[in-house]
C-alpha positions as CSV (number, residue, x, y, z in Angstrom):
1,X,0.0,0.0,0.0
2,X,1.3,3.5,-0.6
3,X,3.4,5.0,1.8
4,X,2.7,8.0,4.0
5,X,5.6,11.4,3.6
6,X,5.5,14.2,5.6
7,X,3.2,17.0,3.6
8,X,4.8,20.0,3.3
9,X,3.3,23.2,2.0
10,X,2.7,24.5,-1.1
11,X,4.6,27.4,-2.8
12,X,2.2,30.3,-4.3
13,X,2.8,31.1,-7.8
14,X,4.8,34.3,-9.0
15,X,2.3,37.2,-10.0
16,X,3.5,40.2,-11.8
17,X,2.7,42.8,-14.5
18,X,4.3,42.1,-18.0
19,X,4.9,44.4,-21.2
20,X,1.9,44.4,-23.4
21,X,3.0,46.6,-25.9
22,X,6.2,47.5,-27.6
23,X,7.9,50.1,-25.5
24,X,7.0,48.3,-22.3
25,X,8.4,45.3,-23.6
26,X,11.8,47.2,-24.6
27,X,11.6,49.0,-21.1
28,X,11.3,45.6,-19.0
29,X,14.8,44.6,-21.2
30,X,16.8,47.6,-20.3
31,X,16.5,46.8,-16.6
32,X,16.7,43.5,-17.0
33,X,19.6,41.7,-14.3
34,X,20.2,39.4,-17.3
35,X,20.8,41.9,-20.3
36,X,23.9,41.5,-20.6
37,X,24.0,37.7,-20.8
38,X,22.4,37.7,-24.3
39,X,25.5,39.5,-25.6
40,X,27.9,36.7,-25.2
41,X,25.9,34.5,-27.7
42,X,25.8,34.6,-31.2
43,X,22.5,35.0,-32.3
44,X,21.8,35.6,-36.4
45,X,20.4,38.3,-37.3
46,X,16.5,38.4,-38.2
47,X,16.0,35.5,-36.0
48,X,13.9,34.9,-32.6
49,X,15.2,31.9,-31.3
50,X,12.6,30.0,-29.0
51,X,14.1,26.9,-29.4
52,X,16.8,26.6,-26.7
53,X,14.6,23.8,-25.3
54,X,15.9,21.4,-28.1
55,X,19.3,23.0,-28.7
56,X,21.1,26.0,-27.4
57,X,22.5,29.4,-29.5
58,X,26.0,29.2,-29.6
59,X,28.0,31.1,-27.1
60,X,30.8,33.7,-28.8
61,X,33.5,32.2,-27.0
62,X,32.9,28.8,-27.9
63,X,34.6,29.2,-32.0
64,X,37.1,30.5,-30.0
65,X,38.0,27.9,-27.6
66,X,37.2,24.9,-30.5
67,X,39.8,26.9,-32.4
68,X,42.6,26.5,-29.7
69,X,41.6,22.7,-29.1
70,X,41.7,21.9,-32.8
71,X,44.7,24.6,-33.7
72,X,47.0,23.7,-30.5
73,X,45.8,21.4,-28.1
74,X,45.3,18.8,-30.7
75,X,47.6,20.0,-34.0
76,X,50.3,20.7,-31.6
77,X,50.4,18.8,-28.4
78,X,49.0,15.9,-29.9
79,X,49.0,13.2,-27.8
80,X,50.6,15.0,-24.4
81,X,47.6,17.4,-24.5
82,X,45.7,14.4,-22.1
83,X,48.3,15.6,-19.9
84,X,49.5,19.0,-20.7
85,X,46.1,20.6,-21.7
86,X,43.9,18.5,-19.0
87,X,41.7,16.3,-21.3
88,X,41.9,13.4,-18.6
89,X,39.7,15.0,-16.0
90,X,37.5,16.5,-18.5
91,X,34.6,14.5,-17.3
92,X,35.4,15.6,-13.7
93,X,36.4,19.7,-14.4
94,X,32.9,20.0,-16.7
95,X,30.9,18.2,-13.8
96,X,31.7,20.5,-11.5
97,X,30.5,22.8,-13.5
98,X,27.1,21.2,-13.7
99,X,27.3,20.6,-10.0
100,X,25.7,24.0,-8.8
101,X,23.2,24.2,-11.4
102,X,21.5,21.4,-10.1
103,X,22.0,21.2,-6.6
104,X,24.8,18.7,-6.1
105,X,28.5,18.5,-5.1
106,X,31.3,18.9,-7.0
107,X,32.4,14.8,-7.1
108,X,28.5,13.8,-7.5
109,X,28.7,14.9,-11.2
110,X,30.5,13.3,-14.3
111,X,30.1,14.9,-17.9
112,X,30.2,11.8,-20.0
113,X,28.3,9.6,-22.8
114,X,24.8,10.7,-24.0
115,X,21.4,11.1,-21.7
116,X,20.4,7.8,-23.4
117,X,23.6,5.6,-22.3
118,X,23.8,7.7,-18.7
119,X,19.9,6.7,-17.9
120,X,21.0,3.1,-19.2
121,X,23.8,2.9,-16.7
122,X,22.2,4.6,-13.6
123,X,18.6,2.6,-14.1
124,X,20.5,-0.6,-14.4
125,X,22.7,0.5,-11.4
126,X,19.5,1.4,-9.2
127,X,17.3,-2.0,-9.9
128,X,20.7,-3.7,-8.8
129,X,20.8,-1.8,-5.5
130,X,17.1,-2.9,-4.6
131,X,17.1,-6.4,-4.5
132,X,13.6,-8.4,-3.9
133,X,11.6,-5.1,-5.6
134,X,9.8,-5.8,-8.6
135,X,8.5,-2.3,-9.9
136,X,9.8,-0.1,-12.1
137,X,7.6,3.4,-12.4
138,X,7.5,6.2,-15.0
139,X,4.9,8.3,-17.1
140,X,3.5,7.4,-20.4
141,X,4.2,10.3,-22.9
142,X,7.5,10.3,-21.6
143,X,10.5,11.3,-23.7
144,X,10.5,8.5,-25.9
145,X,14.3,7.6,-25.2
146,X,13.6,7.1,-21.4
147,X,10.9,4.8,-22.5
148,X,12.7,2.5,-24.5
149,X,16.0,2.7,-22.0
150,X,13.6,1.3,-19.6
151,X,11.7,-1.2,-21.7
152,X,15.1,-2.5,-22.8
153,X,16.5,-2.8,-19.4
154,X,13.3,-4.7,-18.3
155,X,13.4,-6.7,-20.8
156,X,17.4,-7.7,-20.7
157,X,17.1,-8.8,-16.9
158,X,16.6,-12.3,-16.5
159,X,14.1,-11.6,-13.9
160,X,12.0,-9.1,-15.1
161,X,10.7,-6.3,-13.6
162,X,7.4,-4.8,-14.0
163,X,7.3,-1.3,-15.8
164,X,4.6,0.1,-14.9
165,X,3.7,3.4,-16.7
166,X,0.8,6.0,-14.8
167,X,-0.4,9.2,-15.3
168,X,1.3,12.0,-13.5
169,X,-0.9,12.3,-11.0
170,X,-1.1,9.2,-10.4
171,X,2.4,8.6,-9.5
172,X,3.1,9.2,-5.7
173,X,0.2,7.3,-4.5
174,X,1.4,4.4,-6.8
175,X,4.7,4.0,-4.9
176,X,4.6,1.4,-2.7
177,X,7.7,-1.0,-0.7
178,X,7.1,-3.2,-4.1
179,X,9.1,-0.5,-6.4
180,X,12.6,-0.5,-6.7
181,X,12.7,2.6,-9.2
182,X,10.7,5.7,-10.3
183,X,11.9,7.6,-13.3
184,X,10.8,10.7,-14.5
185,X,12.0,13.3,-16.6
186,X,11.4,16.7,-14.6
187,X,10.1,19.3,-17.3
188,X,8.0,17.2,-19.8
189,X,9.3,17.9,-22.8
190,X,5.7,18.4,-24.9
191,X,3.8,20.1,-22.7
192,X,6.7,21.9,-20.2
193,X,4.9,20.6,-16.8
194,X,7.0,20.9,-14.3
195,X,6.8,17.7,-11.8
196,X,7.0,18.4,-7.7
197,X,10.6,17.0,-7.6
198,X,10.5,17.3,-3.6
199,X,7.3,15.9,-2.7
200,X,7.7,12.8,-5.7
201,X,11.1,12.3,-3.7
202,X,10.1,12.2,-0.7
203,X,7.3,9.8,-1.1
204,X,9.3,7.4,-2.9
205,X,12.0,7.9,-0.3
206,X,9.0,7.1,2.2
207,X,8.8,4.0,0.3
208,X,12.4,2.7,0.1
209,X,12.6,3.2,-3.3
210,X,15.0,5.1,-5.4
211,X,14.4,8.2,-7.6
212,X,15.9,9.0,-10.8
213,X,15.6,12.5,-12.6
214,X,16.1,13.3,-16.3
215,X,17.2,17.0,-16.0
216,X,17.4,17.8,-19.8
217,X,14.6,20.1,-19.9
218,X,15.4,21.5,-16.7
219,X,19.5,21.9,-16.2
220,X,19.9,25.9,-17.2
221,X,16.6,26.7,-17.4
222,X,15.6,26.6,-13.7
223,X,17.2,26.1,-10.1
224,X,17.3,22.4,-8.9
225,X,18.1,21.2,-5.8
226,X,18.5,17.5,-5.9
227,X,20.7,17.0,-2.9
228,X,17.9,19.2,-1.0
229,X,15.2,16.9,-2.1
230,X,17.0,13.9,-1.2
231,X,17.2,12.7,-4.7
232,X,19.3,9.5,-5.5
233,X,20.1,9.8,-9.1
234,X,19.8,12.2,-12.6
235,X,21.1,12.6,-15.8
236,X,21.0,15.2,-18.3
237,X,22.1,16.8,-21.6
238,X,24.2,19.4,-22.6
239,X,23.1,20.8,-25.7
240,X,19.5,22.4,-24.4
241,X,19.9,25.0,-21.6
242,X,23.2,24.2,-21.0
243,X,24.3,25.9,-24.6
244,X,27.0,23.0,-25.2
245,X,26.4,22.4,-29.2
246,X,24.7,19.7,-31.2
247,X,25.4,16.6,-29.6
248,X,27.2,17.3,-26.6
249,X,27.7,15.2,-23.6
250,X,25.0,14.4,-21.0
251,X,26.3,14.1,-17.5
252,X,25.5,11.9,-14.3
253,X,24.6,12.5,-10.8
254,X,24.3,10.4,-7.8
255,X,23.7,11.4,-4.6
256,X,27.4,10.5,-2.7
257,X,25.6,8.3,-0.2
258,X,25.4,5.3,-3.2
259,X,28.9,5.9,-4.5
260,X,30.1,2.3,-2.4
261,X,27.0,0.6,-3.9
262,X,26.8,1.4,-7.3
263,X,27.5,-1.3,-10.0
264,X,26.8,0.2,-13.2
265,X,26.4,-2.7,-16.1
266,X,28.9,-0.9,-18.8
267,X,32.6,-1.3,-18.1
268,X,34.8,0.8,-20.1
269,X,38.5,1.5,-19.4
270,X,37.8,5.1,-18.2
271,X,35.7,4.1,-15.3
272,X,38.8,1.5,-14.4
273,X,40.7,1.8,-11.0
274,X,44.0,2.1,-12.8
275,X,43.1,2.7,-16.9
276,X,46.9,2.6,-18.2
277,X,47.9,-0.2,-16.2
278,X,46.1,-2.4,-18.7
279,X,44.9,-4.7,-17.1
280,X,42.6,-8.2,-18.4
281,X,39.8,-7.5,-15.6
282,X,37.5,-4.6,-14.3
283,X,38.0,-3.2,-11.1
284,X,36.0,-0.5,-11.4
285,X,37.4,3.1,-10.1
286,X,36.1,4.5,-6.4
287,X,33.3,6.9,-6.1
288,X,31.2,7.9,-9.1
289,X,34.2,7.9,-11.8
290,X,33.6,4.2,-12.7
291,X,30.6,5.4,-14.4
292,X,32.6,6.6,-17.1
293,X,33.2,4.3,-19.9
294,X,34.9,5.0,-23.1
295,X,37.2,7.7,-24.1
296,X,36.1,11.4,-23.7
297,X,35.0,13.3,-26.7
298,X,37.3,16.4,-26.0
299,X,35.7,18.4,-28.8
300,X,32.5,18.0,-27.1
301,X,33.5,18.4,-24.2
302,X,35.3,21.5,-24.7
303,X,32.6,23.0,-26.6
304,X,29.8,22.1,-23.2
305,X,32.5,23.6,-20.9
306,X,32.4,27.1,-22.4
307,X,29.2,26.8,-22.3
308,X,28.9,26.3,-19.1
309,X,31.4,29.3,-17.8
310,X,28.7,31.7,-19.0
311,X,26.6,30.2,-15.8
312,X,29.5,31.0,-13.0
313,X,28.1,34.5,-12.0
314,X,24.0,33.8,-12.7
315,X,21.8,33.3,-9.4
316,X,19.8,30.9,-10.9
317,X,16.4,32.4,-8.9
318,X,16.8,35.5,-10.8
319,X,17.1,33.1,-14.1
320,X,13.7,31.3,-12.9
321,X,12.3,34.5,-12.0
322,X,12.5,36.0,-15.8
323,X,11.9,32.3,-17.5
324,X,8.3,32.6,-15.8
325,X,7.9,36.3,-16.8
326,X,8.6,35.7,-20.6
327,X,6.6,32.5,-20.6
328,X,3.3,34.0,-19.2
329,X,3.9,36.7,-21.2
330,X,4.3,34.8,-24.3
331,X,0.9,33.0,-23.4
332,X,-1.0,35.9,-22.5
333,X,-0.1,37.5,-26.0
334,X,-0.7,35.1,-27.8
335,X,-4.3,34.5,-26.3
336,X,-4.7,38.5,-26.8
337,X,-3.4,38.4,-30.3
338,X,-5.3,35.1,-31.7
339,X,-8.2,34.6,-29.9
340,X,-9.8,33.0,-32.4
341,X,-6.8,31.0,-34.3
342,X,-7.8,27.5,-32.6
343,X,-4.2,28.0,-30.0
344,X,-5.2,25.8,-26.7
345,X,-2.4,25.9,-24.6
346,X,-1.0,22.2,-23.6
347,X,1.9,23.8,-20.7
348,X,0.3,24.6,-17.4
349,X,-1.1,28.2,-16.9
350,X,0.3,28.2,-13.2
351,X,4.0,29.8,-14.0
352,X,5.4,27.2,-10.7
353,X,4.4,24.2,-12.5
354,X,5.8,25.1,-16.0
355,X,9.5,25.0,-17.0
356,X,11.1,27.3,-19.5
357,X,8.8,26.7,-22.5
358,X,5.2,27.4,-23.9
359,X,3.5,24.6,-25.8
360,X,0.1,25.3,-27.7
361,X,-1.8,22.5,-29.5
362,X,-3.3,23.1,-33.3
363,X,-4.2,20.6,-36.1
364,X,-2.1,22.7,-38.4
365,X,0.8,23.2,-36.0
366,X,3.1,21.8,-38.5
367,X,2.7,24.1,-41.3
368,X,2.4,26.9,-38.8
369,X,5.7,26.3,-37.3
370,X,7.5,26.2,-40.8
371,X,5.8,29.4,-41.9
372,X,6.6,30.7,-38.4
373,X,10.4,29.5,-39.2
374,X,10.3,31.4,-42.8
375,X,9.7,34.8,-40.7
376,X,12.7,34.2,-38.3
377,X,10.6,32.9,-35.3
378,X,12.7,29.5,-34.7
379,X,10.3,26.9,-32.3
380,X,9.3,23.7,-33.2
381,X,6.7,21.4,-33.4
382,X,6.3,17.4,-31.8
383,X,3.8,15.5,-32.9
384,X,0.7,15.1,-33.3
385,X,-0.4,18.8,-33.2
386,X,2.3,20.3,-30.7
387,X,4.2,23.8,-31.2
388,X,6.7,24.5,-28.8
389,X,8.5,27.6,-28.2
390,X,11.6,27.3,-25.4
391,X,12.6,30.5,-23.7
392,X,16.4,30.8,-23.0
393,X,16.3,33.2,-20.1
394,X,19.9,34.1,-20.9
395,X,19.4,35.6,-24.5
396,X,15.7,35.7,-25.1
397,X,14.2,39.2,-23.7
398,X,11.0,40.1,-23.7
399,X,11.2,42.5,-26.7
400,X,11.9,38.8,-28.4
401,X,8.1,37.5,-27.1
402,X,6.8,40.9,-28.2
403,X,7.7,40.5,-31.6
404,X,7.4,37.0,-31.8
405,X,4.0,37.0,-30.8
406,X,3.1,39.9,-33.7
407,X,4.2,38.0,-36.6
408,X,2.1,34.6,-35.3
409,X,-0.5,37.1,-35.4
410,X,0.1,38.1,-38.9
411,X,0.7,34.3,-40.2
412,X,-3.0,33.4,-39.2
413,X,-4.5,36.7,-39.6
414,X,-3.7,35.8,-43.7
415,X,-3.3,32.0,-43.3
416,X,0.3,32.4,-44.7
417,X,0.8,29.2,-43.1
418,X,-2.0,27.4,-46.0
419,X,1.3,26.8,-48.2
420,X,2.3,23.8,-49.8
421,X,5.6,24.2,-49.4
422,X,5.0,24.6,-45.3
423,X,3.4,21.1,-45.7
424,X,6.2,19.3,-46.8
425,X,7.3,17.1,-43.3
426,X,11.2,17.7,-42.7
427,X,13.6,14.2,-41.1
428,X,14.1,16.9,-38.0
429,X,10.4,18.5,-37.1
């Protein structure tokens, strides 16, 4: 039966006034504590990029640094630039990074692999640790990679555990002394609902189970506080929030209380005791370090930690505080602006249970977001009907949502979007 946590109470939602017009939107950027973030990115001219949900604008330094990796860490030291330049404890450097984003300490972080192989690893790892528990819980709709990670792991284990799959609110009344694992990703990534990572915690910590976070949508965007929470495990990517380039490495947390116990399934040389010693058998390295596996991707890795250097001065409150600014304003426009353009918002209304995007459903989302993208406005659209717009609190203003907002307006004022040529489905949607 479902296990009992301490209730504790509820944080009100943030209220405030936002621009509505032009100059007030302009105004609200000049004393913005974040202006001058959005000036060390590159963003092309013409463009409104709402998209740093799926991928981040590049930061201006990062050419820069890629240049000296390739030019003379790599043409010149060659080989001793593992030692000379650092590239051995990348994984460890660009973890503490991470580390104060999301609420952890410095050695509870790894950059390494992708979310997909990190969730693997650390879901394998956390039905080891809870012998005699059966249950493996998650949310249907959720990001299709965790899914499969956790129907492939189920079904690779000779005794199988059950994966059960619930509605959201469902969940924490579904934890019971039977489950060994819940897994949730903590900003959804269609509709940007935002789960109650302390209270889902603590009732599965109620329950002796173990919790496991996918911070993707969430890392950069919004202030996490897994350690605070009692959390026991997360991964996450670096090329959303995080601004670390197309493709670049996910890291792994666990909480340092499970370091002794973990036994993650894939051995690589890098998470070896001794790696250049050589030797025939595994002895896997102490503390979280033996999650690492293969060689690091330096380029990557490189690219994700000047990424992350633009984060060293932001209090992360003040980040949360204008994410949930621009995306109420962004709703409230665009419910002023199309009333009557068949928009029903899919994201939560309540700014505290929303992340850093806006999601609106329409049966012609598709061809809305392509015309959308022909006018500079860069979102995106998940199927069957979703458009999604992402709101980097470090470059997007709110003279950005202003405009944004204004040339939706136009594209279904005059059903620009009713193009053939906005019809035509893209490999990447």
């Amino acid at each position: 039966m479902p296990c009992k946590p301490e209730q504790k109470n509820i944080k009100e939602p943030t209220v405030t006034a936002l621009p509505t017009t032009l100059e007030e939107a302009r105004a609200r950027d000049a004393r913005d504590p974040l202006r001058t973030s959005r000036d060390q990115f590159h963003i092309p001219a013409d463009t409104i990029y709402l998209d740093g949900n799926s991928l981040g604008c590049m930061p201006k330094a990062t050419a820069a640094r890629l240049r000296q990796v390739v030019e003379q860490e790599w043409a010149e030291g060659l080989i001793r630039s593992w030692n000379d330049a650092d590239w051995i404890n990348l994984p460890q450097r660009v973890g503490a990074r991470i580390a104060p984003l999301i609420g952890a300490e410095p050695d509870e972080v790894l950059m390494t692999d992708s979310t997909s192989i990190n969730l693997y690893k650390l879901a394998a790892a956390a039905v080891r640790m809870q012998p005699g528990r059966r249950r493996i819980i998650t949310e249907p709709g959720n990001f299709p990679t965790d899914r499969y990670i956790l129907q492939g792991l189920a079904d690779s284990l000779q005794e199988q555990p059950e994966l059960v799959t619930l509605p959201a609110e469902q969940i924490a009344d579904a934890i019971d002394e039977d489950t060994a694992l819940v897994m949730l990703t903590h900003v959804h990534y269609k509709s940007g609902r935002l789960h109650d990572m302390a209270a889902i915690t603590q009732q599965a910590r109620a329950c002796g189970a173990l919790m496991l976070w996918d911070l993707s949508h969430s890392a950069g965007a919004l202030p996490v506080d897994l350690n605070g929470c009692g959390a026991d495990m997360a991964v996450g990517c670096g090329y959303k929030y995080l601004n670390g380039g197309p493709g670049a490495p996910a890291f792994a947390w666990v909480a340092k209380r499970h370091h002794e116990r973990l036994n993650q399934p894939i051995w690589g040389w890098f998470g070896h005791a001794s790696p250049f010693a050589m030797s025939d058998d595994y002895v896997p390295a102490e503390g979280l370090r033996q999650v690492l596996t293969g060689t690091t991707a330096v380029l990557g890795a490189s690219a994700l930690e000047t990424g992350l250097v633009l984060f060293a001065d932001i209090d992360m409150a003040v980040l949360r505080r204008k994410s949930q600014q621009l995306t109420q304003q962004f709703i409230e426009a665009v419910e002023r602006r199309c009333p009557k353009a068949g928009f029903e918002l899919a994201s939560p209304r309540d700014p505290e249970m929303r992340g850093s995007q806006v999601s609106f459903h329409h049966p012609e989302g598709y061809a809305i977001m392509q015309a959308l993208i022909d006018r500079g406005v860069i979102g995106d659209f998940r199927a069957p009907d979703i458009i999604r717009f992402g709101m980097a609190p470090l470059y997007v203003g709110f003279e950005d949502i202003h405009n944004a907002v204004e040339i939706l307006g136009d594209i279904m004022d005059y059903r620009h979007w009713d193009d053939p040529r906005y019809r035509q489905r893209n490999a990447v949607t």
